[in-house]
TORLODO-300259 format. One record per residue (C-alpha): residue number from 1; residue in three letters; x, y, z. Coordinates in Angstrom, 1 decimal, padded with zeros to 4 digits. Layout:
TORVO   n res   east  north     up
TORVO NUM ALA      X      Y      Z
...
END
This chain:
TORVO   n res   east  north     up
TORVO   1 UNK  009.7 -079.7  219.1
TORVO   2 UNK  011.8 -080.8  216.0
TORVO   3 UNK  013.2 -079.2  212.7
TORVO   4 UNK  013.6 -076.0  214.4
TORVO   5 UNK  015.2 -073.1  211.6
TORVO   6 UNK  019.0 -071.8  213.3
TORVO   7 UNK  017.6 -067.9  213.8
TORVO   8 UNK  014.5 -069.7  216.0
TORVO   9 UNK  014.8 -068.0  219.6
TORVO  10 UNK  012.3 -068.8  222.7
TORVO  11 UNK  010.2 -065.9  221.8
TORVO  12 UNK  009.5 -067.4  218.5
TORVO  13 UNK  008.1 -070.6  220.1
TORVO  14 UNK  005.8 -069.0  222.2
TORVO  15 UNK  004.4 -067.0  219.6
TORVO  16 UNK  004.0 -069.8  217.6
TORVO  17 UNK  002.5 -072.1  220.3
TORVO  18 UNK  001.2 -070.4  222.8
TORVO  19 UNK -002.4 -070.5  221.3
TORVO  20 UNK -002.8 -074.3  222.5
TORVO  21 UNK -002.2 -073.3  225.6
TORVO  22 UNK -000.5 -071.3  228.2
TORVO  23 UNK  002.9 -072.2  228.1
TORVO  24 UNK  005.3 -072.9  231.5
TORVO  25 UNK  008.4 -072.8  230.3
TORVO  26 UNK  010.9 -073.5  227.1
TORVO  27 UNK  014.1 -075.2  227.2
TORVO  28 UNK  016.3 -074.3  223.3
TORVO  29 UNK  018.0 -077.4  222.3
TORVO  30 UNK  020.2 -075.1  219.2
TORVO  31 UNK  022.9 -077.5  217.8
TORVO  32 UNK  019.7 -080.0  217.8
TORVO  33 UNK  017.7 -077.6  216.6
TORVO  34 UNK  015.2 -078.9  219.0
TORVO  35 UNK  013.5 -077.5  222.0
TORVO  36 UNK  010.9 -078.7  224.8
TORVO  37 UNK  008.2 -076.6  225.6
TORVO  38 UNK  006.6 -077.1  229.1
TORVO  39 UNK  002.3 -076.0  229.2
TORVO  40 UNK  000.9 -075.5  232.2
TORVO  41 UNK -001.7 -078.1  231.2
TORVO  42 UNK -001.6 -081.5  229.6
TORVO  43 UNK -004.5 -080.8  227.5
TORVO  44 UNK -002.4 -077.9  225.7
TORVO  45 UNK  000.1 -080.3  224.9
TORVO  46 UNK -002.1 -083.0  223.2
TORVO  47 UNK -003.9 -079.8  221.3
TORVO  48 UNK -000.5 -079.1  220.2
TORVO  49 UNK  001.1 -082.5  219.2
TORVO  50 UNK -003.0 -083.5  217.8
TORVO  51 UNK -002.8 -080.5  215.4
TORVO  52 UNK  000.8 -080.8  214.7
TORVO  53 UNK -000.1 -084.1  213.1
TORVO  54 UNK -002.9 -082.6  211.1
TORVO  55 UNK -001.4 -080.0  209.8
TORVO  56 UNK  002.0 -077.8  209.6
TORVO  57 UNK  002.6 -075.4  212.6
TORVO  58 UNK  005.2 -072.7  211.3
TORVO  59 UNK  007.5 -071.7  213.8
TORVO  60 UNK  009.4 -068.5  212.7
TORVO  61 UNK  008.9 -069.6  208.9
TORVO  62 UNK  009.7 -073.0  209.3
TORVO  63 UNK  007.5 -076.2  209.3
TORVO  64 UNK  008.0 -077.5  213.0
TORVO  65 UNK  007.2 -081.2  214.5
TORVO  66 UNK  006.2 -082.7  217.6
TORVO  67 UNK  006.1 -084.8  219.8
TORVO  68 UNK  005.7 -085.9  223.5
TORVO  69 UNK  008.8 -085.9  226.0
TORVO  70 UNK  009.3 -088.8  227.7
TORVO  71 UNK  010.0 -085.8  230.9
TORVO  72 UNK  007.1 -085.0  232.6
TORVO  73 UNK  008.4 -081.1  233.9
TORVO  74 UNK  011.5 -079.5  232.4
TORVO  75 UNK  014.1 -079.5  234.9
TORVO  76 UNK  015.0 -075.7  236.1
TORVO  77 UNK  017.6 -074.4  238.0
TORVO  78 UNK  014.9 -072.4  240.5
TORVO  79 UNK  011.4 -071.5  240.2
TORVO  80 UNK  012.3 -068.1  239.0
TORVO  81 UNK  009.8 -068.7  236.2
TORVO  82 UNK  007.9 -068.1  238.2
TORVO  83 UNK  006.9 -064.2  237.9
TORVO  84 UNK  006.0 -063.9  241.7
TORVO  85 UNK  009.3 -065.0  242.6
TORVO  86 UNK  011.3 -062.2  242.2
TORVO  87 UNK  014.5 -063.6  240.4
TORVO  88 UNK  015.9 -061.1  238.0
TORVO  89 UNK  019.2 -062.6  237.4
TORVO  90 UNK  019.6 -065.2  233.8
TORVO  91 UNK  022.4 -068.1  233.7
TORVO  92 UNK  023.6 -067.5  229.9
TORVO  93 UNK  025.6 -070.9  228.6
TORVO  94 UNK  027.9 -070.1  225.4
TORVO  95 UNK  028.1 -072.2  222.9
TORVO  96 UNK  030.8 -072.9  220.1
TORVO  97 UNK  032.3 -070.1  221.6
TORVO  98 UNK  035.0 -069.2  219.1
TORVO  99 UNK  034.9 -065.0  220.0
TORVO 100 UNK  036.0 -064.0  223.0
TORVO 101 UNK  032.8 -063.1  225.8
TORVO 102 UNK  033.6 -060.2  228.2
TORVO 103 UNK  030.8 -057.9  230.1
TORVO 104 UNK  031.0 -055.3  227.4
TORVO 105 UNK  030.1 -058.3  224.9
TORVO 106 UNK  027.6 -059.2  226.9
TORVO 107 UNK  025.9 -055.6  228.0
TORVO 108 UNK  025.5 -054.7  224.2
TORVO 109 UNK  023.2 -058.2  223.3
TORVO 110 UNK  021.3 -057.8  227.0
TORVO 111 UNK  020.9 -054.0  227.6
TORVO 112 UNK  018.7 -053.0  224.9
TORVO 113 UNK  016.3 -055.6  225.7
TORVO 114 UNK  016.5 -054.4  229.7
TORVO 115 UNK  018.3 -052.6  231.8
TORVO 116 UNK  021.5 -054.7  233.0
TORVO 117 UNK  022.9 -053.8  236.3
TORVO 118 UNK  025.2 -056.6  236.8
TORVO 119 UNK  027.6 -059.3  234.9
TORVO 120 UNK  029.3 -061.8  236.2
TORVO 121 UNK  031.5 -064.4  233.7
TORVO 122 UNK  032.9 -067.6  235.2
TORVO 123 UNK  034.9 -070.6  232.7
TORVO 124 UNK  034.4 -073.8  234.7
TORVO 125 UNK  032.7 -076.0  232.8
TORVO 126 UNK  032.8 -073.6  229.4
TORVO 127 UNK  031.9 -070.2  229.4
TORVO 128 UNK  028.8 -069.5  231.2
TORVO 129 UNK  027.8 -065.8  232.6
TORVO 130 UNK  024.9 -064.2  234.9
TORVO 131 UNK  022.9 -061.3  234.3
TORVO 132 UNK  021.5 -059.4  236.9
TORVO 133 UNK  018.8 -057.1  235.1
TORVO 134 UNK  016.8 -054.4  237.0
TORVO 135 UNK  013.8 -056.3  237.0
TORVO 136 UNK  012.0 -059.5  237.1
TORVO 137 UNK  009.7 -058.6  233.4
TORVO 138 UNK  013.2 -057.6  232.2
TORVO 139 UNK  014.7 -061.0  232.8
TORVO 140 UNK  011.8 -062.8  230.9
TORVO 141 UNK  011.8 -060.9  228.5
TORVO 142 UNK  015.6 -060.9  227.2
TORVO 143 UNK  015.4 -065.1  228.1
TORVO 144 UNK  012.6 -064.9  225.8
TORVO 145 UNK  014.1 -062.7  222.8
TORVO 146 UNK  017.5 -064.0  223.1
TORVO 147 UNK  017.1 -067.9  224.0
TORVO 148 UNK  018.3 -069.5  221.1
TORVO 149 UNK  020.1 -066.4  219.0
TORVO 150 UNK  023.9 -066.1  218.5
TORVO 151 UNK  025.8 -063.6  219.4
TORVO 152 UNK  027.7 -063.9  216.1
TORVO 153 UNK  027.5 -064.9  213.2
TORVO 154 UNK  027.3 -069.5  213.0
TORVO 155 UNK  029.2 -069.4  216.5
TORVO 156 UNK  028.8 -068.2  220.5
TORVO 157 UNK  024.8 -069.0  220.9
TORVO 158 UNK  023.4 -068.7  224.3
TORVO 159 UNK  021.5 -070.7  226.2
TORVO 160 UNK  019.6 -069.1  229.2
TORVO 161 UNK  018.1 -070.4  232.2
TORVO 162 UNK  017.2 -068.8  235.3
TORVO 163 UNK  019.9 -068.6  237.8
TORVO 164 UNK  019.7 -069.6  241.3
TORVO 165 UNK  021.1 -066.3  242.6
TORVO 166 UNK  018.6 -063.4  243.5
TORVO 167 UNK  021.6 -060.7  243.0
TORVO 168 UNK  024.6 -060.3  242.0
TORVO 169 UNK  028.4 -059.4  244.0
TORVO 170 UNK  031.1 -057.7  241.8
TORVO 171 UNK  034.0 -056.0  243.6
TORVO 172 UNK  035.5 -055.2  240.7
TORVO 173 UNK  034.6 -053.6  237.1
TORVO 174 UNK  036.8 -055.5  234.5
TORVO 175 UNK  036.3 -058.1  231.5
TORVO 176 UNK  035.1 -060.8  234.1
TORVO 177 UNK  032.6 -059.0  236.0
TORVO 178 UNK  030.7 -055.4  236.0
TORVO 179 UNK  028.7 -053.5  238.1
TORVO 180 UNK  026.7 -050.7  235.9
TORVO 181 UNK  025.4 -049.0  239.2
TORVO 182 UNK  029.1 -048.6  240.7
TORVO 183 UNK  031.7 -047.1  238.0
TORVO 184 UNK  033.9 -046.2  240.5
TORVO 185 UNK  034.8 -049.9  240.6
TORVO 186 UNK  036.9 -049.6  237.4
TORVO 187 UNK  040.4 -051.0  238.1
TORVO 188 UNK  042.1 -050.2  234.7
TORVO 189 UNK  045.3 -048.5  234.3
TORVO 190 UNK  044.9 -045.5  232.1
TORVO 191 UNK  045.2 -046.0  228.5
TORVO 192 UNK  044.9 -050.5  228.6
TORVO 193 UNK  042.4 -052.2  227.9
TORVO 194 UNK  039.6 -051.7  225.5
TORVO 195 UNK  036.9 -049.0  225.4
TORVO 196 UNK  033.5 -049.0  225.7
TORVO 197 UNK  032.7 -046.9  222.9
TORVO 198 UNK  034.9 -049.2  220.7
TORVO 199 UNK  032.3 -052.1  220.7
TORVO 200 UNK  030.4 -050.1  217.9
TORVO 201 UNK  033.7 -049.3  216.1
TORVO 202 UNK  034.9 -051.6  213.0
TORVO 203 UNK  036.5 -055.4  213.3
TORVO 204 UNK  040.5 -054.8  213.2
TORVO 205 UNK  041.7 -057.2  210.3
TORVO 206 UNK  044.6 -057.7  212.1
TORVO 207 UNK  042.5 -060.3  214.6
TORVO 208 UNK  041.5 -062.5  211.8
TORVO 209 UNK  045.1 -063.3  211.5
TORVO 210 UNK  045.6 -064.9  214.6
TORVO 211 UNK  043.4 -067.2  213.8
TORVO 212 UNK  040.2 -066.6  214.8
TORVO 213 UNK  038.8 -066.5  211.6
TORVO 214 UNK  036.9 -064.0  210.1
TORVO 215 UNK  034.9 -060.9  211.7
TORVO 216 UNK  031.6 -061.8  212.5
TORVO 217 UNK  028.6 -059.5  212.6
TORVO 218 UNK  026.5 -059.3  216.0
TORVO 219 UNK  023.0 -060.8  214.7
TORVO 220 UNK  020.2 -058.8  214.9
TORVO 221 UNK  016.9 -060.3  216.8
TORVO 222 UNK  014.9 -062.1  214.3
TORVO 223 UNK  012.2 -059.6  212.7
TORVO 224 UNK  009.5 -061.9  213.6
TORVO 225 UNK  010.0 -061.6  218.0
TORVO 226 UNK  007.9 -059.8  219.8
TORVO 227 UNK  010.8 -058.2  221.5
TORVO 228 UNK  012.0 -056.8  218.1
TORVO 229 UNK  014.1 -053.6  218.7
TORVO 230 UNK  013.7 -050.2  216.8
TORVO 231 UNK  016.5 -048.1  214.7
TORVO 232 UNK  016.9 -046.3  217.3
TORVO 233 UNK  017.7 -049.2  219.6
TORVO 234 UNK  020.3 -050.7  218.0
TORVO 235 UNK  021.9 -050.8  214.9
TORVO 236 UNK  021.2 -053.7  212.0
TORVO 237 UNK  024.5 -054.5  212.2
TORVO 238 UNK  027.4 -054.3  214.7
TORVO 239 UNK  031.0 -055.4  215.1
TORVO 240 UNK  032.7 -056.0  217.8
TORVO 241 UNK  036.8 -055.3  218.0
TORVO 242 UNK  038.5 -058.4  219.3
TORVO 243 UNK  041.7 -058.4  221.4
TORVO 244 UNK  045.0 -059.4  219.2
TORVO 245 UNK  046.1 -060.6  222.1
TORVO 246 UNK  045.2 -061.6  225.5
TORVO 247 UNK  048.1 -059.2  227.0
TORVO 248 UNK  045.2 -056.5  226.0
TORVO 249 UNK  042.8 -057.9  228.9
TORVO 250 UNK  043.6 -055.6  232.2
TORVO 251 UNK  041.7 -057.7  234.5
TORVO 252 UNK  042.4 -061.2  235.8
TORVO 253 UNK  043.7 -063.4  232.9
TORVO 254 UNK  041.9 -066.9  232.3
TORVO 255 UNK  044.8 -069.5  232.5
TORVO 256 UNK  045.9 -070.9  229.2
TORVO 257 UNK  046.2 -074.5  230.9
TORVO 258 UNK  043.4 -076.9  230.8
TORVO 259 UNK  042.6 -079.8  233.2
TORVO 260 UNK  041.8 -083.1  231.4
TORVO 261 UNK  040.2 -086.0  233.6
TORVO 262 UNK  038.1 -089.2  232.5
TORVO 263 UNK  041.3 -090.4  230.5
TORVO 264 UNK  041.9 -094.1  229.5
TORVO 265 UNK  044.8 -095.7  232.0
TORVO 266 UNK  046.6 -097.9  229.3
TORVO 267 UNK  045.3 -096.0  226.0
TORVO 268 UNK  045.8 -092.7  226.8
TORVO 269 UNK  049.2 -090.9  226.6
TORVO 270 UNK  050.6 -087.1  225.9
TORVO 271 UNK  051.3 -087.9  222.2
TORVO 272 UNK  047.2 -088.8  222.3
TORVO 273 UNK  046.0 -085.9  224.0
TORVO 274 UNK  048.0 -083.4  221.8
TORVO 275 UNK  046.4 -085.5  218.3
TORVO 276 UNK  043.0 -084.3  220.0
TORVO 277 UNK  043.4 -080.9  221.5
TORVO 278 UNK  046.0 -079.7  218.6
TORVO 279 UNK  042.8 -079.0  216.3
TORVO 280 UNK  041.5 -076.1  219.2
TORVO 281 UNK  044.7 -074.4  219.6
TORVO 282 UNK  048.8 -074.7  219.8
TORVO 283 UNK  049.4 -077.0  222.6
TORVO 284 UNK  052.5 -076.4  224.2
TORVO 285 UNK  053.1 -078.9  227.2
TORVO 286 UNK  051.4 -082.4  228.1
TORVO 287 UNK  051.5 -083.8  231.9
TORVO 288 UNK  049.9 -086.5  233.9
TORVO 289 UNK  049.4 -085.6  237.1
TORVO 290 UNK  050.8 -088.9  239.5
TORVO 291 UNK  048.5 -088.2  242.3
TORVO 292 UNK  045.4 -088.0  240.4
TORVO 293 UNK  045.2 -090.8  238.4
TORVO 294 UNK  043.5 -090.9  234.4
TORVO 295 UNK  044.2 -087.2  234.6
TORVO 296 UNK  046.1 -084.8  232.6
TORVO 297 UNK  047.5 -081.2  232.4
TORVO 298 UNK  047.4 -079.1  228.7
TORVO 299 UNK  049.2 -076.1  228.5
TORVO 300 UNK  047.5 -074.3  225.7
TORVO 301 UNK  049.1 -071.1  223.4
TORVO 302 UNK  046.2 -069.0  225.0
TORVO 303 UNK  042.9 -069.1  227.1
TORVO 304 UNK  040.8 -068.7  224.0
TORVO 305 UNK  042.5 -072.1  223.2
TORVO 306 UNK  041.3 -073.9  226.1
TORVO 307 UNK  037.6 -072.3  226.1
TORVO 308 UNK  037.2 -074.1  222.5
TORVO 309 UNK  038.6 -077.3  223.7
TORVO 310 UNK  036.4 -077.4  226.8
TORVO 311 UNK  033.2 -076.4  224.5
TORVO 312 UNK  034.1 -079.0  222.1
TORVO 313 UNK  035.8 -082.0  223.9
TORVO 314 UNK  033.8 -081.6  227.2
TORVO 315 UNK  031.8 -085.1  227.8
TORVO 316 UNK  033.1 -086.6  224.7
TORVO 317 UNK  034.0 -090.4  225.2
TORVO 318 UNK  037.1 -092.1  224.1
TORVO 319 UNK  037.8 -095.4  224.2
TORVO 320 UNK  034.9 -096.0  226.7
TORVO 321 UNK  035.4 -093.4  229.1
TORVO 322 UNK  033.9 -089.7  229.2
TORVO 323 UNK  036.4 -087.0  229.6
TORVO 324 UNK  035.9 -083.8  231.6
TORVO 325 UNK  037.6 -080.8  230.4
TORVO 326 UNK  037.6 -077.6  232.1
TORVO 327 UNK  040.1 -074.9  233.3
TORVO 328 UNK  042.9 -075.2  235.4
TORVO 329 UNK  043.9 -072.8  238.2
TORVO 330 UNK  047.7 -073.8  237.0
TORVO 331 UNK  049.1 -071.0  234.5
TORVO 332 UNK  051.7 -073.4  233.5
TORVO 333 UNK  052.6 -076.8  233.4
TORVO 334 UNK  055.5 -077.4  235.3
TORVO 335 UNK  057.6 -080.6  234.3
TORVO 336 UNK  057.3 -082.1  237.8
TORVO 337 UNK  057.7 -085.9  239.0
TORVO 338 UNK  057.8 -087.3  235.8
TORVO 339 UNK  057.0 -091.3  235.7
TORVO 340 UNK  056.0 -093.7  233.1
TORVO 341 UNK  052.3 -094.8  231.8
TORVO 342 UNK  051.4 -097.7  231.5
TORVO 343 UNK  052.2 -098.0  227.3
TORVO 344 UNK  055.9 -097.2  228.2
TORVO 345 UNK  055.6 -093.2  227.1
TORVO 346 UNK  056.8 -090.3  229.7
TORVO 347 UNK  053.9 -088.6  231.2
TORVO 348 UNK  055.2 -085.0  230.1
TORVO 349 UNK  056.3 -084.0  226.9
TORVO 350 UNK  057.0 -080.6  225.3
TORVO 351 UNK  055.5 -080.5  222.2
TORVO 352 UNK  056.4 -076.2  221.6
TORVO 353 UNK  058.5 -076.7  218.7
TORVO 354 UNK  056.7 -079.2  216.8
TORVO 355 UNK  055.5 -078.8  213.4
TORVO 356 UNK  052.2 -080.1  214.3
TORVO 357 UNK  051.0 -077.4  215.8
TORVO 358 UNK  048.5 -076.1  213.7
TORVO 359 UNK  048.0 -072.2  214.5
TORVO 360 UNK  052.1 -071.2  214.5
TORVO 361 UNK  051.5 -068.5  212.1
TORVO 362 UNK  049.1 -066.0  210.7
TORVO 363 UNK  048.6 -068.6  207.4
TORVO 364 UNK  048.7 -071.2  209.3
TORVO 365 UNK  045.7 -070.5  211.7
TORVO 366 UNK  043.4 -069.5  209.1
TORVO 367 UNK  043.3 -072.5  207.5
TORVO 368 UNK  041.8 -074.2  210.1
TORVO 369 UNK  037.9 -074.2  210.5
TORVO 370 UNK  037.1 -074.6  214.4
TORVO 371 UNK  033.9 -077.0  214.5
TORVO 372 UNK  032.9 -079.9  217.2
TORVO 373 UNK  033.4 -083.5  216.9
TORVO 374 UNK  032.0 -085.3  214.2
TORVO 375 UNK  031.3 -088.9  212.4
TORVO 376 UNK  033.7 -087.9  209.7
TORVO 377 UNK  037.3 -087.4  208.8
TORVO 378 UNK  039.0 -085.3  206.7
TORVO 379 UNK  042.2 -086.4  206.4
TORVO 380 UNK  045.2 -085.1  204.5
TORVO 381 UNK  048.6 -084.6  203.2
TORVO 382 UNK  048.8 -088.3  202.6
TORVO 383 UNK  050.6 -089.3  199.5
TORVO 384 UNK  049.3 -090.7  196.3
TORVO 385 UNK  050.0 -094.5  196.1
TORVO 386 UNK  048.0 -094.7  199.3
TORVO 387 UNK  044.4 -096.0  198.6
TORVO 388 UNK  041.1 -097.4  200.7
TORVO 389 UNK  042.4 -100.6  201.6
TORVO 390 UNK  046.2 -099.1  203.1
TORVO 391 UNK  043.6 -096.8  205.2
TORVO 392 UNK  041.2 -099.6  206.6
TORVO 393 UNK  044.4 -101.9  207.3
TORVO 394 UNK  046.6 -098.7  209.2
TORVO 395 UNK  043.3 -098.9  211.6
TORVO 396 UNK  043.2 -102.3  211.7
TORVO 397 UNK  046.6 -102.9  212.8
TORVO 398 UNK  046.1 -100.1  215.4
TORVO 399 UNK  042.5 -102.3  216.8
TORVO 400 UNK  040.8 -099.2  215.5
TORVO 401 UNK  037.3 -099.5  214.1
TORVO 402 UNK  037.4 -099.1  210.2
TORVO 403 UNK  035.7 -096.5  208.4
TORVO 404 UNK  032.2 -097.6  206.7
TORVO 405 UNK  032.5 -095.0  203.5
TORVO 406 UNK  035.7 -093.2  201.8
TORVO 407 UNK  036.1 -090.5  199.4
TORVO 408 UNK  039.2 -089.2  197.7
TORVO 409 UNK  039.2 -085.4  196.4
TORVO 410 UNK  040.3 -084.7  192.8
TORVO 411 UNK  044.5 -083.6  192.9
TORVO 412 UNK  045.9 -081.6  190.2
TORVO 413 UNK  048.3 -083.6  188.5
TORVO 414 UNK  051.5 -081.8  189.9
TORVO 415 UNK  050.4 -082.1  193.4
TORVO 416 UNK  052.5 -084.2  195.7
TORVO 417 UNK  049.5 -085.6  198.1
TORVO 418 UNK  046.3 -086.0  198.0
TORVO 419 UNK  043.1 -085.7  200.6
TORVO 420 UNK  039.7 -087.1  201.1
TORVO 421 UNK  037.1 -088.1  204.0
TORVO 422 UNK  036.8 -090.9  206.0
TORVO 423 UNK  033.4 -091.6  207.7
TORVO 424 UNK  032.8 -093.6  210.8
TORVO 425 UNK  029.7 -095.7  211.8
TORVO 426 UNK  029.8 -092.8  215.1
TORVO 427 UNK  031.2 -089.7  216.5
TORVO 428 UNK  033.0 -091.9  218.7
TORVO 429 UNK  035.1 -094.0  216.4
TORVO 430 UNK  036.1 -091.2  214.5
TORVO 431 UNK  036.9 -089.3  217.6
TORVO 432 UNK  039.1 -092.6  218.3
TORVO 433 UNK  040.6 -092.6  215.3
TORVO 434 UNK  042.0 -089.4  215.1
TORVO 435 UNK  043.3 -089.5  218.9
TORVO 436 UNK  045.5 -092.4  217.6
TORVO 437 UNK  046.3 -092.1  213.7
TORVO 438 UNK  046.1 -088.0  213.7
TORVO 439 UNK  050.4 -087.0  212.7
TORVO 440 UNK  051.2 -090.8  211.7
TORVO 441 UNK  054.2 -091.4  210.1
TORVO 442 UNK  052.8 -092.8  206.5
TORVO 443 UNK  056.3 -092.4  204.9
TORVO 444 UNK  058.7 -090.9  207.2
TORVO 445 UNK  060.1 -088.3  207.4
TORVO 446 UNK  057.9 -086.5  204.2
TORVO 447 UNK  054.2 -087.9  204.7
TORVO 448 UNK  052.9 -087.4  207.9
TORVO 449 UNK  049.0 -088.0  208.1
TORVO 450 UNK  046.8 -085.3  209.2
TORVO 451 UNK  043.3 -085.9  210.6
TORVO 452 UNK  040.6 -082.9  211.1
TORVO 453 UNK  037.1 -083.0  211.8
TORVO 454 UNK  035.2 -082.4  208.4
END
């Protein structure tokens, strides 16, 4: 299913489809705005795509399309579709997650839907959570109303499957993990940490200045589900209070150190890694690790730093190779058996005092808009005698593909650089590009080129 609308959730697909057909199972495809539905017979599906071609299908306001998957069955974690199965317990996936996620996050989007008795967050490959609700109907049906949705407002959408596990184990109630049926579990000190009641309380203003940008509003279900909530449910409206810092969480702190592998031998170094990470958070130290070769350590200035740089750099390629970021059980990097690379450069470098870093101050980290990968540039602070062709030749001499269109934005007259975009043939190139180029010295030591995704 293609040309999905950004509210779409699950439930608004089966509505929309489920007269062709009894319908198996849905997998939401968001950022695609895409999803494949799964009918438990063939015939439903070539009623579907037949009439589809005929005329529009509407899915939650929006004209849909279709056509058939070159997969035979979705691919599911269990059979826990499976209502006879007995699994109560949802794997939510968080995407572009640029909030922080904790249980009382997640209890106020799953609860009023059905009754949660356990939550369990884990940050290995991204932020991912389980759900244990009190029953199987429960499960479906908060899969089905939240599928799709965002927990804010343009960021953190979930994706859920249904989790392998039949129940959950928490042996302790914190920001990590939660069991509702066991309060006694509670291992705060009196007076830390944040309160439940404060989840319906207003967005401190002091949080957008760290620069998380600003507050966003819990969405609402969309009014056309068949799970919609009541009033009385929950409000039309609610704002979460973030941390200022992560010193606020009681529980056990995610490590502010990410682990890099997949890197390019001979065109990777710490200067590279910190032009590509820099745009996710402060970085403060780089390190290869010797005895694992094409793999690096990044000490980040927090842990909400490294969940955006594992949601947005994980699987990405460079220069032929697919990296793999995810969280490291090191809380530091430790300048430890230093060597050289193969280009000549140390394989740790401390980068905590460099003007590059991009979120140093309150001003400073609002400025800069958190957003994945893309096939275009925006580059900046580049002076004015620079044009198009000095551009295509700086990634010539650097065997960098060129870029295949170029736009320069209007300066006022007593400004001192000037700014454009710069857009690649792929995501890849660009990605490239700004590993290398992103901080080159145009005219040292006043120009110094800054690359961004646009």
């Amino acid at each position: 299913v293609r040309g999905l609308c950004e509210a779409v959730v699950e439930a608004d697909l089966i509505d929309a489809l489920e007269k062709f057909g009894p319908i198996c199972y849905v997998m939401m495809m968001p950022f695609k705005r895409q999803a494949l539905v799964e009918f438990s017979a063939v015939e439903s599906a070539d009623r579907c795509v037949s009439c589809g071609a005929k005329e529009p299908v509407y899915i939650a306001g929006q004209q849909a399309y279709f056509n058939y998957s070159t997969s035979k069955r979705i691919t599911r974690p269990t059979n826990a579709d499976n209502p006879n199965s007995g699994n109560k317990v949802l794997l939510l996936s968080i995407q572009n997650p640029l909030y922080p996620i904790t249980t009382d996050v997640l209890y106020t989007v799953c609860n009023p839907i059905g009754s949660v008795l356990r939550i369990v967050i884990f940050k290995r490959n991204g932020i991912q959570a389980m759900v244990e609700f009190e029953s199987v109907q429960c499960a479906q049906k908060a899969k089905a109303a939240l599928n799709g949705a965002d927990i804010y407002a343009g960021c953190c959408t979930l994706k859920i499957e249904y989790a392998r596990p039949t129940r959950l184990n928490v042996i302790k109630n914190d920001n990590e993990s939660w069991d509702y049926t066991k309060p006694y579990l509670v291992r705060r000190d009196r007076g830390k940490g944040r309160q439940r009641q404060a989840i319906l309380g207003e967005h401190p203003s002091s949080y957008g200045d760290n620069g998380y940008g600003p507050p966003c509003p819990l969405l609402p279900l969309p009014g056309n589900s068949r799970y919609k909530l009541t009033s009385l449910d929950v409000p039309d409206m609610v704002s979460y209070p973030l941390p200022q810092s992560s010193s606020s969480y009681s529980g056990h702190a995610p490590s502010s150190v990410a682990m890099v592998s997949g890197l390019h031998p001979s065109k990777m170094n710490c200067t590279r890694i910190f032009n590509l990470f820099c745009l996710y958070g402060n970085i403060e130290k780089v390190k290869f690790m010797k005895s694992v070769p094409g793999t690096a350590l990044v000490e980040m200035g927090d842990e909400y730093a490294v969940d955006r740089a594992i949601t947005h750099l994980n699987s990405i390629k460079v220069f032929g190779k697919r990296l793999n970021v995810c969280v490291s059980k090191q809380h530091a990097v430790i300048p430890s058996q230093v060597f050289e690379l193969e280009d000549g450069s140390s394989s740790y470098k401390d980068f905590a005092m460099t003007r590059n870093n991009r979120f140093s101050s309150a001003g400073q980290a609002s400025k800069n808009i958190i957003q994945p990968p893309s096939a275009v540039l925006h580059y900046y602070n580049v002076p004015p005698c620079i044009s198009q062709d000095h551009l295509l030749r700086l990634c010539t001499e650097h065997d960098l593909p060129g870029f295949v269109k170029f736009k320069m934005f209007d300066a006022k007259p007593s400004s001192k650089t000037i700014s454009g975009l710069l857009e690649f043939d792929s995501k890849t190139e660009a990605v490239e590009v700004l590993t290398v180029l992103n901080h080159y010295q145009i005219r040292i030591p006043i120009f110094c080129l800054h690359l961004c995704w646009n």
